[in-house]
C-alpha positions as CSV (number, residue, x, y, z in Angstrom):
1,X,49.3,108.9,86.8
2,X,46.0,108.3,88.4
3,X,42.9,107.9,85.7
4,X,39.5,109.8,86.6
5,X,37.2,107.1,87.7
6,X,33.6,107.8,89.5
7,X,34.0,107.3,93.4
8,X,32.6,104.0,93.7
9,X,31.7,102.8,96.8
10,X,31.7,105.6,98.5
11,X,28.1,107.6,97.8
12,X,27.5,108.4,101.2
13,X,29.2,108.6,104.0
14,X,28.5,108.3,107.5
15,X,28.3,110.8,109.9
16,X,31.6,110.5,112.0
17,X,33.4,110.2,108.3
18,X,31.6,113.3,107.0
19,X,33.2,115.0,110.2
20,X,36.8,113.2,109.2
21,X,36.4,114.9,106.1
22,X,35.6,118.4,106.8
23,X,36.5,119.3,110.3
24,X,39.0,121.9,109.0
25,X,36.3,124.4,107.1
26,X,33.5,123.7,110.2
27,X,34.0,127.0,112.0
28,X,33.0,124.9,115.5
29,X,36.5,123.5,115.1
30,X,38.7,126.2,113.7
31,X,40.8,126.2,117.4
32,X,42.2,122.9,116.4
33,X,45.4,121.9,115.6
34,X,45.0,118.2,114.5
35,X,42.9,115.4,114.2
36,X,43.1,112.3,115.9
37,X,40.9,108.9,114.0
38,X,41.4,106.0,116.1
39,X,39.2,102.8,116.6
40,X,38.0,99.5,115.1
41,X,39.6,98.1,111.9
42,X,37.5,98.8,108.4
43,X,35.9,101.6,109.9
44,X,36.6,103.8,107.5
45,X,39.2,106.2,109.4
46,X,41.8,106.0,106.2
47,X,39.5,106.4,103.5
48,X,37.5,109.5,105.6
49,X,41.3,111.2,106.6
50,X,43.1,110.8,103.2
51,X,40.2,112.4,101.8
52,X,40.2,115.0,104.2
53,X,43.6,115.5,104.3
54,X,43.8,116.1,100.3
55,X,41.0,118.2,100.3
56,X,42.1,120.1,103.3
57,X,45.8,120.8,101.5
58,X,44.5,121.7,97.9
59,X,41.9,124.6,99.4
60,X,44.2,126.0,101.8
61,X,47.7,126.3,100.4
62,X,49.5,126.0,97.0
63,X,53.3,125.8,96.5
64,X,53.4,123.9,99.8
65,X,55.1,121.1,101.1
66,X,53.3,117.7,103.2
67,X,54.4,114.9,104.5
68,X,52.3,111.5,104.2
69,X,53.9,108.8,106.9
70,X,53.0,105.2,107.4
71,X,54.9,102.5,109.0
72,X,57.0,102.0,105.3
73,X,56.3,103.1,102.1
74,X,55.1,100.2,101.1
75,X,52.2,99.9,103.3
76,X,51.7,103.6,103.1
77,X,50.8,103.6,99.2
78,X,49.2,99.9,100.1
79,X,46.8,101.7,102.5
80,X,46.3,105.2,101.7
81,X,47.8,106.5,97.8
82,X,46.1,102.9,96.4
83,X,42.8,103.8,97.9
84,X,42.9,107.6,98.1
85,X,44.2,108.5,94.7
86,X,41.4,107.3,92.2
87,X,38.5,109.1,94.6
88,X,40.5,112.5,94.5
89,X,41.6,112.0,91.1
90,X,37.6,111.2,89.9
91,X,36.8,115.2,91.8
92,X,39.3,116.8,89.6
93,X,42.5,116.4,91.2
94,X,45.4,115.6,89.1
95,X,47.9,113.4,90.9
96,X,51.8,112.7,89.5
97,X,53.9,110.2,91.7
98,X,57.4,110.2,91.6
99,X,58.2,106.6,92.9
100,X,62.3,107.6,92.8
101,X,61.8,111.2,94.7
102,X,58.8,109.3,97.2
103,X,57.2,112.5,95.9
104,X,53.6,112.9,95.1
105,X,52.6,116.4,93.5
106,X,48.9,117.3,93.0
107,X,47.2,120.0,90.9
108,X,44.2,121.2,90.9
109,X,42.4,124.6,89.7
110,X,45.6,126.6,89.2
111,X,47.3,125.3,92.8
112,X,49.8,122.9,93.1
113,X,51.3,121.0,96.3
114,X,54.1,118.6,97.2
115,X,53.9,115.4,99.0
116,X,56.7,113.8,100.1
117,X,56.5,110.1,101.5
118,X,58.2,108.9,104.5
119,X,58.1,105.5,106.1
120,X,58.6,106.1,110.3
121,X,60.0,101.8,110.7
122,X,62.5,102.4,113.4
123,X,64.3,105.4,115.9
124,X,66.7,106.3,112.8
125,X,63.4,107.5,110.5
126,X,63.3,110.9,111.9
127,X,66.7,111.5,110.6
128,X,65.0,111.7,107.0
129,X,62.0,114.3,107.5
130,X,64.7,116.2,109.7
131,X,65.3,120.0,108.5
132,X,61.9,120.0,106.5
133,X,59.1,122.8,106.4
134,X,55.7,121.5,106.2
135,X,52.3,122.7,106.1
136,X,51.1,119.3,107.2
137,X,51.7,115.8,107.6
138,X,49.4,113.0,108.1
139,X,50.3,109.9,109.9
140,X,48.7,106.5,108.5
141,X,49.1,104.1,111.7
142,X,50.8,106.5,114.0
143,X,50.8,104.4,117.1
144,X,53.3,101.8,115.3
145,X,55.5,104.5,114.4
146,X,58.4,105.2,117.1
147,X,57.8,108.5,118.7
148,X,61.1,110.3,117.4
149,X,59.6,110.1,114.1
150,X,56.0,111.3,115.3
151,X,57.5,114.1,117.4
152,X,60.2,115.4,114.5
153,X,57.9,115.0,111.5
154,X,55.4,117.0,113.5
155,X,58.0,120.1,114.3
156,X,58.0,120.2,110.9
157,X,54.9,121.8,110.6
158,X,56.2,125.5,110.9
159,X,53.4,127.2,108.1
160,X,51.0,129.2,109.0
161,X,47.4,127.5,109.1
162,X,49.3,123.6,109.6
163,X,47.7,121.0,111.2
164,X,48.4,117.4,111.9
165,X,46.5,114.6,110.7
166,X,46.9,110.8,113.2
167,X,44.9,107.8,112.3
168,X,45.6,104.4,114.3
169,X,44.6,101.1,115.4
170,X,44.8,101.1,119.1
171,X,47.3,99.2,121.2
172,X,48.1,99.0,124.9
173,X,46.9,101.8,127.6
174,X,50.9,102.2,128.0
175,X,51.5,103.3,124.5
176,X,53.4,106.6,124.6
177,X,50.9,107.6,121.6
178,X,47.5,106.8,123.6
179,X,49.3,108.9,127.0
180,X,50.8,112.0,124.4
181,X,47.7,112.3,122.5
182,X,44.8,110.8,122.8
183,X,44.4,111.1,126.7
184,X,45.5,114.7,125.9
185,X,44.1,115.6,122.7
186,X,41.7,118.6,124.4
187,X,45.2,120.0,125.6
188,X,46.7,119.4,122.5
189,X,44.0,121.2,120.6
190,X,43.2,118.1,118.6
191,X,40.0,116.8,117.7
192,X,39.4,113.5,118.7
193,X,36.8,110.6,116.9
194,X,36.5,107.0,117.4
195,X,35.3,105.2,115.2
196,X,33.7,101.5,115.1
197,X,32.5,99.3,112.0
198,X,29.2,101.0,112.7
199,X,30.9,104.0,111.2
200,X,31.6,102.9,107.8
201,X,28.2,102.4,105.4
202,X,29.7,100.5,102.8
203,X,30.7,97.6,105.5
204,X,27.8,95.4,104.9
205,X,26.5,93.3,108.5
206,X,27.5,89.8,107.0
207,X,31.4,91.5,106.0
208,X,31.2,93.0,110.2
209,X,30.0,89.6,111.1
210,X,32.8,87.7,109.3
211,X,35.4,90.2,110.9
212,X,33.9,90.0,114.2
213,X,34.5,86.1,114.1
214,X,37.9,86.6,113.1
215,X,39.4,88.0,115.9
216,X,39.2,87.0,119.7
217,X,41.1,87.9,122.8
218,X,42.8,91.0,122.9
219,X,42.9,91.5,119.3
220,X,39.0,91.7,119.5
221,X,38.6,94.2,121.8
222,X,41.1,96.0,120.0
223,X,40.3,96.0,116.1
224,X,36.9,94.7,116.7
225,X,35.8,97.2,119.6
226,X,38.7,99.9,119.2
227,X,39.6,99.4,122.9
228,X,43.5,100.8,124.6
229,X,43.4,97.7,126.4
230,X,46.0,95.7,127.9
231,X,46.8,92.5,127.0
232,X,47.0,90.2,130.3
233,X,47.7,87.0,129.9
234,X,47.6,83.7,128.0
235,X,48.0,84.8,124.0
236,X,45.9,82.0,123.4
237,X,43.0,82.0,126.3
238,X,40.8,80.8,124.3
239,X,42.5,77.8,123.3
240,X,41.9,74.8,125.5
241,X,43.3,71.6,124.7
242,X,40.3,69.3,126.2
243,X,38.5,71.1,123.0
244,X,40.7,72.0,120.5
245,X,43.2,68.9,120.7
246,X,42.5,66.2,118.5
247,X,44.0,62.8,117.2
248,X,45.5,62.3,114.0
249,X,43.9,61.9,111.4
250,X,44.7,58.7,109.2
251,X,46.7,58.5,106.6
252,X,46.7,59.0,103.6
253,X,47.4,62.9,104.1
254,X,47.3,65.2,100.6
255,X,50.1,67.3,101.8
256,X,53.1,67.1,104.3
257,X,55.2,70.8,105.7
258,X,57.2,71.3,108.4
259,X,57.7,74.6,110.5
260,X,61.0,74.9,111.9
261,X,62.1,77.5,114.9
262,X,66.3,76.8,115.3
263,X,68.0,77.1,118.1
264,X,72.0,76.7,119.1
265,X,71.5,77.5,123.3
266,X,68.1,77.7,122.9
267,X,65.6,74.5,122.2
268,X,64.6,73.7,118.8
269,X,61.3,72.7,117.9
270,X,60.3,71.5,114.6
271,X,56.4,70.4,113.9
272,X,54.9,67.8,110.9
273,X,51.5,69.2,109.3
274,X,49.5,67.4,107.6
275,X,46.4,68.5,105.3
276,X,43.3,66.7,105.2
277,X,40.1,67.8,104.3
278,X,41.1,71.4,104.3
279,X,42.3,70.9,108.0
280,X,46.2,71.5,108.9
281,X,47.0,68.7,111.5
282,X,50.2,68.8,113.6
283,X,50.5,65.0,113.4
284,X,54.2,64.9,114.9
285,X,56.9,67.2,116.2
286,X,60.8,67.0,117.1
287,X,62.1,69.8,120.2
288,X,65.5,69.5,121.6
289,X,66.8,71.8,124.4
290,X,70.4,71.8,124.8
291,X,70.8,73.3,127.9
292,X,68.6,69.9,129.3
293,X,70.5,67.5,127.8
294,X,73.8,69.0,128.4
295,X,75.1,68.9,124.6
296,X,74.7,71.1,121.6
297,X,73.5,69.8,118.2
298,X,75.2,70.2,115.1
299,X,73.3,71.9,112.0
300,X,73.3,68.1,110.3
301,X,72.2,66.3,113.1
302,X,69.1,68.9,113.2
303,X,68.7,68.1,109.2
304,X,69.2,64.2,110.8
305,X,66.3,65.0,112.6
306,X,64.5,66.1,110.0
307,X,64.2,63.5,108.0
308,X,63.4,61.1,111.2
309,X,60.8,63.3,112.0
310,X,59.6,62.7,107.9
311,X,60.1,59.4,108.1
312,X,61.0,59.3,104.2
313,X,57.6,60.8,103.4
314,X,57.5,63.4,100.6
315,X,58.1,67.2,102.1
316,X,56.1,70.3,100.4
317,X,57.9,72.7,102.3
318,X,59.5,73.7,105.5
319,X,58.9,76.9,106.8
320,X,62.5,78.1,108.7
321,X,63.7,80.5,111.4
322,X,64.9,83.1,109.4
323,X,67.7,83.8,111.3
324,X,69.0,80.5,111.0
325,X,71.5,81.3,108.3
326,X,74.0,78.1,109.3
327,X,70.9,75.5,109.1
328,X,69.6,77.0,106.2
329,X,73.3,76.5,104.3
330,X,73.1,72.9,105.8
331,X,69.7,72.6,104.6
332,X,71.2,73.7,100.8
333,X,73.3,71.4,100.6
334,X,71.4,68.4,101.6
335,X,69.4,68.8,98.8
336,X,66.4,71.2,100.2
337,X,65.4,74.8,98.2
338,X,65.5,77.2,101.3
339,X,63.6,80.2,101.5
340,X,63.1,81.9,104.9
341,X,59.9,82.2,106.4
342,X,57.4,85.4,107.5
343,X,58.3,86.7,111.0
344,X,56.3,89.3,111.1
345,X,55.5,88.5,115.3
346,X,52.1,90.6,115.5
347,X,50.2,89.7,112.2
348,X,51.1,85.8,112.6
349,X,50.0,86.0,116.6
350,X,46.5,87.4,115.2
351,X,46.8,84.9,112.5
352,X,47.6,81.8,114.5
353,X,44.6,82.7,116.6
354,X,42.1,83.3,113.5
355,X,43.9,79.8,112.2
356,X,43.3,77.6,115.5
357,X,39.8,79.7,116.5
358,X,38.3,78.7,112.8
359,X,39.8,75.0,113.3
360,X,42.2,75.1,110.0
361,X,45.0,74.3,112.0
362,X,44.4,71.5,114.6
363,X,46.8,70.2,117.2
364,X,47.5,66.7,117.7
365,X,47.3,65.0,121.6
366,X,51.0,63.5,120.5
367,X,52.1,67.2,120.0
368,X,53.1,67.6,123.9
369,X,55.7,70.3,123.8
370,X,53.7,72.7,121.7
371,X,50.1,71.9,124.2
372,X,52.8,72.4,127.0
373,X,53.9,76.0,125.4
374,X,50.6,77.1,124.9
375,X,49.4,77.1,128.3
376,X,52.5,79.7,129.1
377,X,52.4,81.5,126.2
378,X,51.9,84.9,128.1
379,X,51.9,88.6,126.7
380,X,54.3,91.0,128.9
381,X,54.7,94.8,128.3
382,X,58.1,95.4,126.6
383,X,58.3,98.5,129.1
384,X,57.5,101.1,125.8
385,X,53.9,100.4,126.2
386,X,53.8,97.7,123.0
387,X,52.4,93.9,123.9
388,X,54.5,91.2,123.0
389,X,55.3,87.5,123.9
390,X,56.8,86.6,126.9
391,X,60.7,85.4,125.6
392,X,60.1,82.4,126.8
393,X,59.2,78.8,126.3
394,X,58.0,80.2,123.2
395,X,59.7,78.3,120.5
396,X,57.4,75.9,119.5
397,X,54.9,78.9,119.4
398,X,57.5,80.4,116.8
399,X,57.5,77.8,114.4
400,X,53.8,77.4,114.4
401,X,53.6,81.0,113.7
402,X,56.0,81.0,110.9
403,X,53.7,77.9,110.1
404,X,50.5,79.8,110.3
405,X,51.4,82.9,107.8
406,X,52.2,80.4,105.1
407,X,48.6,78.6,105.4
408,X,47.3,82.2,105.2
409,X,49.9,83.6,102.6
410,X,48.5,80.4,100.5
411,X,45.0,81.6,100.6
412,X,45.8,85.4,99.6
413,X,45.5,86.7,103.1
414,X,49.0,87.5,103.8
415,X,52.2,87.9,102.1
416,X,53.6,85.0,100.7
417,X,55.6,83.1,103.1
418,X,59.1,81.6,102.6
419,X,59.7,78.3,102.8
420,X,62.1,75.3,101.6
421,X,60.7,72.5,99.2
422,X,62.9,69.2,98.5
423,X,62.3,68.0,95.3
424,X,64.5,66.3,92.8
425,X,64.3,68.3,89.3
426,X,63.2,71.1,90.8
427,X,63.2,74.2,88.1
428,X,61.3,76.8,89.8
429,X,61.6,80.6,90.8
430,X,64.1,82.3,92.4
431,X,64.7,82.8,96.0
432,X,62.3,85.6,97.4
């Protein structure tokens, strides 16, 4: 249950938002089918549509069924219920989720409304809103959703007087969503609004500021700006080692990780950080291609290498390859806790870039093959219209990734990380 609770935060709205919000009962629009939000991170698309949407449902229909869609559940009750919820609830709204049924029913003045939640992860997604009737559905991050999903949860809609509802962060020109909809969304009947930070009143100029200087590169232009722009390519263009690279720093160092990317046919590339003065140092590294040197490494002459690459010196953690189930057993048994790191590929790329831009983490001159991988570290068009890195030379790059979410998961910006921390008495909590 949901408590009544004044809407703080949200006493006035801007413009564009207002328009979010009540496009549905403005007669100028009453031709429309949907509503596409799309633009600049903390904008306040999600707060203006969930809003909308709610009211929109409640003073049109009772004894309906919606949809409400996000990438999982999880990140849809992170990003919409969690924020949505209290303001509705603090209008009169009474709101009952059922966490087992992924059902949310809503009351209010005599109606009453279902609203069932569906993550859209993968191609096998629109299996589960299959066979439904819906009076609408709103999609929270639309353009990560696979278009199955998009296109069966939105033949749904079969009542009279059902609209669709897309917000998104914009990717690549390519993306089938950006093409299907937004290039098309007069011919689709939808209402289209971009929105930028300028949008949202409650974003103060120092909280746009500090966002503004934690993106660069193509994630700039596309959370900062709201830009469908490719991403062409180094990943890290702005990263040039004359200016960035530094030598270590002496010892003694308060803290010692290591990030690990494994590889059987493929290299593997294992870095040393060191923390000093709030800095992340990459003070040594260990890489190893097989197919150069003509042999294949065991698991325990990788954990052999290891402990070279330590040198004896006390290990905090090593963030692993999470696919590396055989190295991680090896790693077990030699004494190490292992916990699998975050490989979430887009978040750490934007994270790894916030990281080196901002100077937390620091490369080291000695560090060779990760300076070598950076300079190739190219995006490439996964032929679906989504951005990702180039396969290749890249595994250095992986590791420091991995490396990169637990630095951030440790200051409360990301999830927490896994990891693998030697210690002798070690009593601590389980495996995550």
């Amino acid at each position: 249950m949901y408590k009544r609770q004044r809407l703080a935060g949200v006493k006035q709205f801007s413009a564009k938002q207002k328009t979010a919000m009540t496009w549905w009962a403005n007669p100028r629009y009453q031709e429309y089918d949907a509503i596409i939000c799309d633009g600049a991170v903390r904008s306040g698309k999600t707060l203006s549509m969930g809003m909308g949407f709610f009211l929109w449902a409640m003073r049109r229909f009772s004894g309906e069924q919606f949809a409400l869609c996000g990438k999982t559940i999880v990140s849809l009750r992170r990003n919409v219920l969690h924020e949505i919820l209290p303001k509705v609830t603090a209008l009169g709204f009474h709101c009952e989720e059922k966490r087992s049924e992924k059902l949310l029913i809503v009351r209010r003045r005599g109606r009453e409304n279902r609203f069932y939640l569906f993550g859209g992860a993968n191609e096998a997604s629109a299996a589960l809103i299959q066979g439904m009737t819906l009076a609408g559905v709103l999609f929270d991050e639309a353009a990560l959703m696979p278009r199955s999903f998009v296109e069966q949860a939105s033949a749904r809609c079969s009542v009279e007087g059902s609209r669709l509802w897309f917000s998104c962060n914009p990717e690549g020109p390519n993306h089938w969503f950006y093409r299907e909809w937004v290039c098309r969304a007069e011919e689709k009947r939808a209402l289209y609004l971009h929105f930028t930070m300028e949008d949202n009143p409650s974003l103060s100029a120092r909280v746009r500021a500090r966002y503004e200087s934690m993106y660069s590169g193509i994630f700039y232009r596309r959370f900062v700006l709201g830009e469908w722009t490719a991403a062409e390519g180094r990943i890290y263009d702005f990263y040039a080692p004359g200016e960035y690279a530094q030598e270590a720093p002496a010892e003694p160092w308060e803290r010692l990780r290591v990030s690990v990317d494994y590889g059987t046919v493929n290299p593997t590339s294992m870095g040393l950080w060191a923390l000093k003065d709030g800095v992340w140092y990459r003070v040594d590294e260990y890489y190893y291609d097989s197919r150069t040197e003509g042999r294949q490494k065991t698991d325990e002459e990788y954990v052999d290498a290891l402990e070279e690459l330590t040198r004896g010196r006390r290990i905090e953690r090593v963030i692993v390859d999470p696919s590396a189930a055989s190295f991680i057993e090896t790693l077990r048994r030699r004494g190490f806790r292992v916990m699998r790191a975050n490989n979430a590929v887009a978040d750490g790329l934007r994270v790894t870039a916030d990281l080196l831009k901002k100077r937390r983490l620091v490369i080291c001159r000695s560090c060779k093959d990760c300076l070598r991988e950076m300079e190739s570290y190219e995006w490439v068009n996964d032929g679906s219209g989504h951005d990702v890195p180039r396969k290749e030379n890249d595994h250095a790059m992986d590791e420091m990734r991995y490396f990169a979410m637990s630095v951030a998961a440790g200051h409360g910006t990301m999830p927490t990380a896994c990891a693998v921390t030697r210690t002798t008495n070690w009593r601590g909590a389980a495996e995550r």
